[in-house]
Every structure is written in C-alpha cells, then in structure tokens.
BANU-92808 format. One record per residue (C-alpha): residue in one letter; x, y, z. Coordinates in steps of 0.25 Angstrom, whole numbers, padded with zeros to 4 digits, always signed. Example, Ala and Ser with C-alpha at 12.3 -4.5 7.8 and 13.67 -1.06 7.14 Angstrom:
REM BANU-92808
a+0049-0018+0031 s+0055-0004+0029 
//
This chain:
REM BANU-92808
x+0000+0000+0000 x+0010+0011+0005 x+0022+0013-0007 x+0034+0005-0003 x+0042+0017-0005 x+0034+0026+0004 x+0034+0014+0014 x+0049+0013+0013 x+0053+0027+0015 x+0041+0029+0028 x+0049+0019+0032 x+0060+0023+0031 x+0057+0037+0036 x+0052+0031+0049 x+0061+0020+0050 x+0048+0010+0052 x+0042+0000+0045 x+0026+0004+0041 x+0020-0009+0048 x+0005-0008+0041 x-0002+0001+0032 x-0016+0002+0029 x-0022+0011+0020 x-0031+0024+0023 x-0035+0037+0016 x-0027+0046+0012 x-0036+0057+0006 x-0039+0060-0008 x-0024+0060-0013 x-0014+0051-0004 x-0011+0035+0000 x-0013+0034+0014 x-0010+0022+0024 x-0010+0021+0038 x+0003+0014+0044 x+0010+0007+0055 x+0023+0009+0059 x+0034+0000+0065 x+0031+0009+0079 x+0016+0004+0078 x+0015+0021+0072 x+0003+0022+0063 x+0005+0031+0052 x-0004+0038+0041 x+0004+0038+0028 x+0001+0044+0015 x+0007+0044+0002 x+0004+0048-0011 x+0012+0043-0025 x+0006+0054-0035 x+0004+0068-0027 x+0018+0077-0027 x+0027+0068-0014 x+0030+0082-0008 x+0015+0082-0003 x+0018+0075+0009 x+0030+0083+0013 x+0022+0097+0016 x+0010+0089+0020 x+0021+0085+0032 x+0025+0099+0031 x+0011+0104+0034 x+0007+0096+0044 x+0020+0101+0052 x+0016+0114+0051 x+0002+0112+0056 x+0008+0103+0068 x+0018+0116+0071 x+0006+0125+0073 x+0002+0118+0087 x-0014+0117+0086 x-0020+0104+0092 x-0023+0101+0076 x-0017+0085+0076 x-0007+0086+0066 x-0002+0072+0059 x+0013+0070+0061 x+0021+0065+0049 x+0031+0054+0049 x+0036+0055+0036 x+0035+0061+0022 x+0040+0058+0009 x+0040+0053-0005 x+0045+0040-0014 x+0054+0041-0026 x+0040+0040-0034 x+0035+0052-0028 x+0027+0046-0018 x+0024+0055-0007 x+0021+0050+0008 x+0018+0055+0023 x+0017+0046+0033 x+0010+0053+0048 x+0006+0048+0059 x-0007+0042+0060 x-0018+0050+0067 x-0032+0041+0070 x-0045+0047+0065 x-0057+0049+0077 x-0067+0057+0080 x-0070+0070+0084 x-0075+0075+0098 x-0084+0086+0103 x-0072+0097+0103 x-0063+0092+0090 x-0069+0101+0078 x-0068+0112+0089 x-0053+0109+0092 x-0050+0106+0078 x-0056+0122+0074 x-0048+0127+0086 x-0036+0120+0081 x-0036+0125+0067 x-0038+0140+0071 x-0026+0138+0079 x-0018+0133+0068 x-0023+0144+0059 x-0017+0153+0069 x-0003+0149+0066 x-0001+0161+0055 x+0011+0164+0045 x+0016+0176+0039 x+0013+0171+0023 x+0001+0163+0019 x+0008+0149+0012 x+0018+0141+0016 x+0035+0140+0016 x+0031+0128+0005 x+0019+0122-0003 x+0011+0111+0000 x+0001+0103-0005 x-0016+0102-0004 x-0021+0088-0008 x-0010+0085-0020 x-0011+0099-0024 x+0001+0108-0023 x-0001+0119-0013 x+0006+0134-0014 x+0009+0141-0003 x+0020+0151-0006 x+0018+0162+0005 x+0010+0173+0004 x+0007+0185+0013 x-0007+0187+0006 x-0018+0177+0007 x-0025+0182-0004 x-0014+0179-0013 x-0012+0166-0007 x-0022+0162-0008 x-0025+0165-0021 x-0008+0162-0027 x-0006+0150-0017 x-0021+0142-0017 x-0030+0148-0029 x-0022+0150-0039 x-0014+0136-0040 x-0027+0128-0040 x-0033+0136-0048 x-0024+0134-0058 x-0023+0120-0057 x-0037+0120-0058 x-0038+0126-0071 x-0025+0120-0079 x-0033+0108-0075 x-0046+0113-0080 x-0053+0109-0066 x-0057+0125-0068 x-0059+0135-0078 x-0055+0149-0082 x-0067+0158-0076 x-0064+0151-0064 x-0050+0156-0065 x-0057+0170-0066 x-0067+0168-0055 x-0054+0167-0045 x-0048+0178-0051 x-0061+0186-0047 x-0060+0181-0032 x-0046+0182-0031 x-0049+0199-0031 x-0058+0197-0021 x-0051+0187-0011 x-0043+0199-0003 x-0055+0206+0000 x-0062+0191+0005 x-0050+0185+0013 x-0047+0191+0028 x-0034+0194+0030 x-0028+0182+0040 x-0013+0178+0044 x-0008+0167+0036 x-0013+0154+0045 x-0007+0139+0046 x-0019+0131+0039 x-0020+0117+0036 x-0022+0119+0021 x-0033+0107+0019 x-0040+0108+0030 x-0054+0098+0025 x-0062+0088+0033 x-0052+0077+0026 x-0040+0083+0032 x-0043+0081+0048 x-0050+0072+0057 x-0051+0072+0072 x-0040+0060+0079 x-0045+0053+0091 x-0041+0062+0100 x-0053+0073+0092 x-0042+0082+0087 x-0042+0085+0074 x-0030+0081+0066 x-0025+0087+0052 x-0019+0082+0041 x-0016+0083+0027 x-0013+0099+0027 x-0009+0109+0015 x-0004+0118+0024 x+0001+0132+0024 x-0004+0146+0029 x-0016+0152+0025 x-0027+0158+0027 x-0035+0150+0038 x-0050+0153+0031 x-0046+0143+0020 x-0043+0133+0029 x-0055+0134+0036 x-0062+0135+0021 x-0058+0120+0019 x-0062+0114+0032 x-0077+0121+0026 x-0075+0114+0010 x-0078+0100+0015 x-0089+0099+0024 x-0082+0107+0033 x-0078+0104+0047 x-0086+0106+0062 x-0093+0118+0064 x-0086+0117+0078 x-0072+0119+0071 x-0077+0130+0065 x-0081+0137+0075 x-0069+0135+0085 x-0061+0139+0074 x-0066+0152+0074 x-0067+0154+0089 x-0051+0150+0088 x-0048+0160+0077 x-0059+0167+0071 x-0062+0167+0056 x-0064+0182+0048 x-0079+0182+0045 x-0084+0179+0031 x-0076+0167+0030 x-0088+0158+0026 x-0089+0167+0014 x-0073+0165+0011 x-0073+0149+0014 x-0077+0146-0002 x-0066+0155-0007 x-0054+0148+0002 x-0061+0134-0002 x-0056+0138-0016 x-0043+0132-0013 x-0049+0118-0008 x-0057+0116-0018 x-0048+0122-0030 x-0039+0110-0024 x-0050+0100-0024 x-0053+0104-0039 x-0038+0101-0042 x-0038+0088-0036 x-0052+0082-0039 x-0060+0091-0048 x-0075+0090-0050 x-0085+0098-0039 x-0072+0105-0036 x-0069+0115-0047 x-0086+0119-0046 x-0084+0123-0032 x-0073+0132-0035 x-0080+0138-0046 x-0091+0140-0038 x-0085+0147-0027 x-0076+0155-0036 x-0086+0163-0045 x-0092+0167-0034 x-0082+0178-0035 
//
C-alpha cells in the first residue's frame, strides 16, 4: 500500500521500522494510512505521487507556525517530511484520534481562533509561498491588503481560471469592476496569523473536546477571509461565532463582505473541480 520508497526513507528518517499500515482518508487530493511504529507510536501518513513534492514541506512549515502562536488550537506534530526520486511527496504526524465535542468546544474553538488572529505581522504574505489543496499559493508581502488580496489570491486563479476556459472574459471584467471598489469595502486591520483553509474538512474535536487543525495554507491576512470560509461550507457553530466576537470583535457589515473574501475558495474550488464552482463565482461577482 505505502510506496517502498516513502517506507524506506520514514524509516530511515525515524530510525524505526513502520510495523502495520492501514489505510484512511486522506482528502480529495493525497494517499493517507495510519501507521504503527516500532515504539508502538501510531502515526498518520500522507503522500502523494503526482501534486509538486514540496507540498508537504511548508505544510510542516505551516503547522510550525501556528503551534508558535500558543493558542489551545491542538496542532499535529510532524515526524518527517520529504520526497522520493520520482517526486513522490510524503509527511508522516502524529496520530490524533477523532471524538466528540462537548457542551463548551465550539465555544473554545472560536475563542482560540480570535486569539490566534491576534498574532499580527508587519506585511500581509508570508517570507515563502505555500500551497491550497494542489494549488500554488503566492504570498509575496505586501503592506496593502487591498493589493494583496487582489495581486496574491485573485488574480493567480483567475488567470488560471480563464487559460483553462473554466471562465470567460466578461468575468475577467466583472473583477476588474469590483476591484475599484474593494478599498472602500475592506476595513482596515493589521496583517493577522490565519490558518488559510480554514473549512469544516480541516478540523475535528479529539477526545479531550478540543478542537485540532490540520492541513493549513497558512500566511498572514486578513482575519475576515478566514472566518468567510468557516461560513462557505455549511458553516460552523453559532457558538464559535459568537465567542469569537466576544474575543475580538469583527467591523460591522462583515455579512455583507463574506461572499467577496469567499471569492478566493471557490475560484480555487473552480480550478480544481470545475462545475457548480465557476456559477457561484460568476454570481457573486457581477454583483459588482
């Protein structure tokens, strides 16, 4: 099941041998398996043989950075990363089992995310560029989040959207239209630690109730696209929202800018799968 090469070099890497492997999901994109160690350690590995191997090498990155900021957010340690000589990139983390939540979790979660997003920078972006899903990710600094947002997050996708012929030309010119209007829209914030793919896929409450995060794009932001996401989906507990913005408090009229920060999500979902995708862009953007 796991590539002999990817088993070799983990390892080799962790100077153990992988005793069992059973396979699990590992989202839309990856190979995923849980593992034992020698040590009687269970493990959570992904790989993937097709998707660029340095994928996995800021993922780790990421997930370093949102352990440094402190929060009580359960943050997956990584073992290992790394790639074969076919390109086959791999990150093998600890193992974190799935429960349930309890009567305060969604509460703590929304606490804990506010507290993250007040861990600010100086530049919006990050010192190196990531990915979301397969997708490369830009995040050459920026002081503006205006321009950001629109150099960084719009204009990549949209581009790759239209060489593809996902999208057409007047929807090129419908965000050309928006894009005038957006520094009268967003409030002006400090650059915040965010998560990046922040959905109802990329978190679930352990045993203990807390909530633990995983597969980030991270970089700094504004904080109102990452709570946009956690609204594309289905959306998460009314009770995180709401001891979110009893822990830092959101400008108002952010219901009315969720659909234009969703832009970015869904111009990446139209990328990657197409279909209903492209619509809901379209729909959203003409409306300016």
């Amino acid at each position: 099941m796991i590539p002999n090469p990817v088993k070799e070099q983990i390892q080799q890497a962790v100077d153990q041998t992988i005793n069992s492997a059973k396979r699990v999901s590992g989202g839309s994109i990856n190979q995923a398996a849980k593992v034992t160690l020698d040590d009687g350690a269970t493990c959570f590995l992904k790989w993937n043989t097709s998707a660029d191997p340095r994928m996995f090498i800021v993922e780790e990155k990421g997930l370093e950075l949102l352990k440094s900021a402190d929060t009580s957010l359960r943050i997956p340690a990584v073992l290992t990363t790394g790639q074969t000589d076919d390109g086959t990139g791999f990150l093998l983390q600890e193992f974190i089992t799935e429960g349930r939540s309890k009567p305060n979790s969604a509460r703590d979660f929304g606490r804990a995310l506010a507290q993250l997003h007040k861990h600010h920078n100086d530049t919006f972006g990050l010192d190196h560029d990531n990915f979301i899903g397969r997708l490369p990710q830009s995040n050459t600094p920026n002081q503006n989040w205006v321009d950001f947002f629109i150099k960084e997050r719009m204009e990549p996708q949209l581009r790759m959207a239209t060489d593809s012929g996902k999208l057409g030309s007047d929807t090129v010119n419908s965000f050309k239209k928006m894009y005038e209007k957006l520094p009268d829209i967003f409030p002006d914030e400090p650059p915040s630690l965010l998560h990046g793919d922040l959905w109802g896929g990329n978190y679930f409450f352990n045993q203990d109730g807390n909530a633990t995060i995983y597969d980030p794009a991270v970089y700094y932001g504004h904080r109102e696209i990452e709570l946009a996401f956690t609204h594309l989906f289905g959306g998460f507990p009314s009770n995180f929202y709401s001891a979110y913005e009893e822990t830092y408090p959101l400008s108002s009229g952010f219901s009315k800018r969720k659909d234009i920060y969703n832009l970015y999500p869904l111009l990446v979902h139209t990328n990657l799968f197409g279909g209903s995708y492209g619509r809901q862009v379209e729909g959203i953007v003409r409306q300016f």
